[in-house]
C-alpha positions as CSV (number, residue, x, y, z in Angstrom):
1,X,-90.0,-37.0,71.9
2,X,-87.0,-37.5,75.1
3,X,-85.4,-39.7,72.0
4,X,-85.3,-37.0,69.6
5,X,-84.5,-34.2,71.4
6,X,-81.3,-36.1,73.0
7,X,-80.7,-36.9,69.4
8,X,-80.7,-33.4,68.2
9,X,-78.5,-32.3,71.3
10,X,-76.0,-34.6,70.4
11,X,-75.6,-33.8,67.3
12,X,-75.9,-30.6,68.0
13,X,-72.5,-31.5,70.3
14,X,-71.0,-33.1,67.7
15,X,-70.9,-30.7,64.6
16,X,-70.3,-28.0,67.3
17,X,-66.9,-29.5,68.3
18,X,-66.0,-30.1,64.9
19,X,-66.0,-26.3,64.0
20,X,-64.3,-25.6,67.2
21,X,-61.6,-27.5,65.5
22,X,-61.3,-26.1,62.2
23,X,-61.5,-22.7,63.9
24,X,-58.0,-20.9,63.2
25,X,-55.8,-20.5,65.3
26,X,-54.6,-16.6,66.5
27,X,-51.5,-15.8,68.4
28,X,-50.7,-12.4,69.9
29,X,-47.6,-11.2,71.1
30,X,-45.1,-9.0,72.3
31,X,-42.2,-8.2,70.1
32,X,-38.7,-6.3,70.8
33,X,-36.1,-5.3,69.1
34,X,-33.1,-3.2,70.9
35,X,-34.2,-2.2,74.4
36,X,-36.3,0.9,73.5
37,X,-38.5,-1.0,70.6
38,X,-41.3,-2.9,72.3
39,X,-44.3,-3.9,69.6
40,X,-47.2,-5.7,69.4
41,X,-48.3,-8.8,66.9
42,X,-51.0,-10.6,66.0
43,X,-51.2,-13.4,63.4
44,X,-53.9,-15.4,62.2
45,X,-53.7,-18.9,60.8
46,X,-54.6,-19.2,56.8
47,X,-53.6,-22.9,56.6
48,X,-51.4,-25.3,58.0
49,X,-47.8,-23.8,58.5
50,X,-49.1,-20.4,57.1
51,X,-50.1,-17.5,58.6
52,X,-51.2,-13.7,58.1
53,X,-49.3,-11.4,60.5
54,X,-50.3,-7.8,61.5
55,X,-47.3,-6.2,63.5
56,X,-47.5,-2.5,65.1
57,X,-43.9,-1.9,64.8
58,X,-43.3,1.5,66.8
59,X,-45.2,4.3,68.0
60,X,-43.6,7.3,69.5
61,X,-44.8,10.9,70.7
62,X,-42.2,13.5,71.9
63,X,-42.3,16.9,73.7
64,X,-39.4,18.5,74.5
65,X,-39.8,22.3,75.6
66,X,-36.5,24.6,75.8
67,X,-36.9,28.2,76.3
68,X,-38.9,29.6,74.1
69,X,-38.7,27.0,71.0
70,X,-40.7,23.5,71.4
71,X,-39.3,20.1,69.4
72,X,-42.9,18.3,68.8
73,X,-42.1,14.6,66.9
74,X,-44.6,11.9,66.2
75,X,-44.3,8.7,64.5
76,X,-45.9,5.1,64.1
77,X,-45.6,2.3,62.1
78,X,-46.4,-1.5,61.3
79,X,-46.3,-4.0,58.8
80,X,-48.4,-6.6,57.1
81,X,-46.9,-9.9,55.6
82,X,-47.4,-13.6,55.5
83,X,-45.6,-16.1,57.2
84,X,-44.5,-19.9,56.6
85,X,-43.2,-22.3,59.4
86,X,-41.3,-25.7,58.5
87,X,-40.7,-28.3,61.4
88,X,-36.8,-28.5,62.4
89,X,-38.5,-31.1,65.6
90,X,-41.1,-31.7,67.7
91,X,-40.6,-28.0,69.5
92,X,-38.4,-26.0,66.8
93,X,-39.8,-24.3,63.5
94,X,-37.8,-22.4,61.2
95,X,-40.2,-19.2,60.3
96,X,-39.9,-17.1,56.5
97,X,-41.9,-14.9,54.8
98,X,-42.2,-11.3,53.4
99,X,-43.9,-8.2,55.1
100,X,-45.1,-5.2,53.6
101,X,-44.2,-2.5,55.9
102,X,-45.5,1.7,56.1
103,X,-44.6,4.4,58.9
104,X,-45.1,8.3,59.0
105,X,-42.9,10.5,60.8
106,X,-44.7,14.1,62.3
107,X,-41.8,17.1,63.6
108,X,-42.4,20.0,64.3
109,X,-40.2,22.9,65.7
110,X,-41.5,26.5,66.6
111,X,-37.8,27.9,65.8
112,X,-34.1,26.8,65.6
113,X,-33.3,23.8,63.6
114,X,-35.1,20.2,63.1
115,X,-32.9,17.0,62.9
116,X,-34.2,13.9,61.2
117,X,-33.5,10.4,61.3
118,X,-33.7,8.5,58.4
119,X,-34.2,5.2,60.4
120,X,-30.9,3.3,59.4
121,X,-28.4,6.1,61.2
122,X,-28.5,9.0,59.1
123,X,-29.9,12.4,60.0
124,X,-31.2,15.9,58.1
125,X,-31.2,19.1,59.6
126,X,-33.9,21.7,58.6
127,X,-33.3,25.5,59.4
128,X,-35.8,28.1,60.1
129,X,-39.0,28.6,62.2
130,X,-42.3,27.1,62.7
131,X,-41.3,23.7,60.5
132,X,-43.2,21.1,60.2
133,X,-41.4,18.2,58.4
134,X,-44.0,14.8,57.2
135,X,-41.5,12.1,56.1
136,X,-43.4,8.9,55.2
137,X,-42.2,5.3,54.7
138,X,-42.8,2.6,52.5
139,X,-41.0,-0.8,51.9
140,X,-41.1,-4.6,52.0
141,X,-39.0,-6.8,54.4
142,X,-38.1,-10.3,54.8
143,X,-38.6,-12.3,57.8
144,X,-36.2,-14.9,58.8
145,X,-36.1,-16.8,62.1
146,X,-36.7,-19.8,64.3
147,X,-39.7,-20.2,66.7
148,X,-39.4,-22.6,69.7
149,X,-42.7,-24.0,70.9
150,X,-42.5,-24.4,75.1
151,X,-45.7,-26.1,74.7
152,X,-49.0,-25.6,72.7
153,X,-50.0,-22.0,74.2
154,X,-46.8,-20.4,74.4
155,X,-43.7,-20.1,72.2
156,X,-40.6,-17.7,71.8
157,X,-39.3,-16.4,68.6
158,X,-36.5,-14.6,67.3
159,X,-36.2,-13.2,63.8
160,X,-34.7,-10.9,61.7
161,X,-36.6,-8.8,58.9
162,X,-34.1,-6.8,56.5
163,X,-35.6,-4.6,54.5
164,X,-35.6,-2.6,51.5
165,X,-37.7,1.2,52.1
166,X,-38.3,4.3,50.0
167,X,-38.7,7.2,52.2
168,X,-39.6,10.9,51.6
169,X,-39.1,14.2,53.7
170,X,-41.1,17.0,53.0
171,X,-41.4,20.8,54.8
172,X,-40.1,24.1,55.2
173,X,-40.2,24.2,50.9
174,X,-37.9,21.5,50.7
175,X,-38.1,17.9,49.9
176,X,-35.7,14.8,50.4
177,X,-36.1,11.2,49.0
178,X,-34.0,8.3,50.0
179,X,-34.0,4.5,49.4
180,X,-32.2,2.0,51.8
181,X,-31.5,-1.7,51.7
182,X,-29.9,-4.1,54.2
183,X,-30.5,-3.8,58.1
184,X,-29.9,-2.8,61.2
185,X,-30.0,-4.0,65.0
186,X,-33.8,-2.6,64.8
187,X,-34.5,-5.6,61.9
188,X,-33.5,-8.1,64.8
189,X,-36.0,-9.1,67.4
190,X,-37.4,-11.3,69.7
191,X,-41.2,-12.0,70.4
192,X,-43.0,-14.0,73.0
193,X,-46.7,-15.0,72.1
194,X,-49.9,-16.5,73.4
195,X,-52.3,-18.6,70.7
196,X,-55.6,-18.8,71.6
């Protein structure tokens, strides 16, 4: 009976530590891009030198309060994609893939006028009172970038992800569409992760 019962604990042991090994592998991170864009990403290994990633690109919530009108603006945004690493050496990887990336964009204003960025430098200006402008976001980007591996828990990353986005404006009666390609300093970032 000690026989088998050692017997089954061992194997027990055994096919244990083999699915600790096929497990996949997770990173999270910290991402930023200029100095007032700090996100978060997670990825998830699908195979060998693939992986899904899940990036919360911005979030943002504004009062501002003068005299009697109040400028209320909201806005988040992320981004799915998949992502492909090739060896450059033993520490360096060069990292592509393709994202598929949504925001939304809240504003409110109790009177005055209500500016809007479009995200790549541009701005609208609404007039009247009590607006409320929803501009949503939709598009697909491309990640490029190199990934240098410090050792097997850490690594740094920088990459750039231009983009191509179809965007809408819509309040106060009116609505604008726009459509941008190319990128801007905000495409370029730098991320430090953890895989566990």
């Amino acid at each position: 009976m000690k026989f088998v019962s050692t017997l089954s604990l061992l194997f027990l042991l055994g096919t244990s530590s083999v699915y600790a090994q096929d497990a996949p592998t997770r990173e999270i991170g910290l991402r930023i891009s200029s100095f007032d864009n700090i996100g978060l990403i997670y990825k998830k290994q699908l195979s060998e030198n693939t992986y899904r990633r899940y990036r919360l690109a911005f979030g943002n919530l504004s009062a501002n309060f003068i005299g009697s009108n109040s400028l209320i603006g909201f806005s988040a945004g992320g981004a799915i994609g998949k992502e492909k690493r090739r060896p450059i050496n033993d520490k360096l990887q060069f990292v592509y893939g393709t994202e598929l990336i949504a925001s939304i964009g809240l504003n409110s204003s109790s009177t005055g006028n209500l500016t809007i960025s479009d995200g790549n430098g541009g701005t609208t200006t609404y007039t009247g009172s009590n607006l409320l402008i929803v501009t949503p976001s939709v598009g697909v980007g491309f990640v490029l970038g190199a990934q240098y591996n410090f050792n097997p828990k850490w690594y740094l990353s920088a990459e750039l992800i231009p983009s191509i986005t179809a965007s809408g404006s819509f309040g106060n009666g009116s609505s604008l569409y726009s459509f941008q390609a190319g990128f801007n300093s905000s495409s370029a970032g730098v991320t430090g992760a953890y895989r566990f």
